[in-house]
C-alpha positions in Angstrom: 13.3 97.7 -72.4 13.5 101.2 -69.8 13.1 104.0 -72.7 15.6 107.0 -71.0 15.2 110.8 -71.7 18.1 112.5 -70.9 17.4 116.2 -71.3 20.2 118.6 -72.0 20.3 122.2 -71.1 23.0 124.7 -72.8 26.1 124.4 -70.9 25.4 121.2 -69.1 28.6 119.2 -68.0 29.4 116.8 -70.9 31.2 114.3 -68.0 27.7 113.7 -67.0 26.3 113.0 -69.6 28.7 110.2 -70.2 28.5 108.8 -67.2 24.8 108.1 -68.2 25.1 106.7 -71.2 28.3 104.8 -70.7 27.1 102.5 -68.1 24.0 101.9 -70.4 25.4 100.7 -73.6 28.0 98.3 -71.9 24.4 96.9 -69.9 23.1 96.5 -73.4 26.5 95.1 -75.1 26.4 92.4 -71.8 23.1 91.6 -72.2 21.2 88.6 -74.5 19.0 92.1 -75.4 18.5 95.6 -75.6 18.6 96.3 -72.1 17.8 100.2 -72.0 17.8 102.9 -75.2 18.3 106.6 -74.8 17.7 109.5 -76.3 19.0 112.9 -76.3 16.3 115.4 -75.7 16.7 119.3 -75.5 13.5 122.1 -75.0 13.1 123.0 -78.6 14.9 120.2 -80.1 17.5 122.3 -81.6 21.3 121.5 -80.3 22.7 122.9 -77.2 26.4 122.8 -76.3 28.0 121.6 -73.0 30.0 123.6 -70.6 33.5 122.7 -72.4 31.6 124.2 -75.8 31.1 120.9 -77.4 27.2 121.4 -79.7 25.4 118.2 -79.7 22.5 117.7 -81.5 19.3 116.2 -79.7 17.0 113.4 -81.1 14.1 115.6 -80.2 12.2 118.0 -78.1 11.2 116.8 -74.3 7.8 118.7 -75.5 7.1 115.7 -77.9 4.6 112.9 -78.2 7.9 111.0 -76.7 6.8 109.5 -73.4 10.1 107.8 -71.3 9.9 105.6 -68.4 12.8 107.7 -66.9 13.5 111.5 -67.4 17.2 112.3 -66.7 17.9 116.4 -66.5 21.1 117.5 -66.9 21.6 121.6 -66.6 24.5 124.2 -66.7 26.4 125.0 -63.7 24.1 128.2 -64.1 20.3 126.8 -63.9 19.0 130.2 -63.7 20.2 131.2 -67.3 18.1 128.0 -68.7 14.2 129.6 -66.8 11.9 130.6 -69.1 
């Protein structure tokens, strides 16, 4: 099983976002097995909310013990308002 990080930023584009995880969970409802699991991951682990204003609460912070085989970033239409 691929363990996904997808890492939301404050006013990434929820469409993305779907796009991902969509094509995931029908490989997994397809499949004999769990093909792929995801989690939603944000910097501090606190929720952000996409560019439509939609808040969605994140698993946990990219800056834990959490390892994933495949880091997906998805950021605002504004990166340079998420640098720290």
């Amino acid at each position: 099983m691929k363990e996904i990080a997808i890492v939301l930023f404050e006013g990434f584009p929820l469409m993305s976002m779907t796009t991902i995880t969509e094509p995931l969970r029908v490989a997994n409802r397809e499949s004999s097995h769990t093909l792929f699991n995801w989690q939603l991951v944000t910097e501090t682990g606190d929720p952000v909310c996409s560019s439509s204003g939609i808040p969605i609460t994140p698993q946990q912070s990219y800056k834990s013990d959490y390892v994933p085989d495949v880091m997906l970033v998805l950021t605002s239409y504004y990166p340079e308002k998420s640098l720290t």
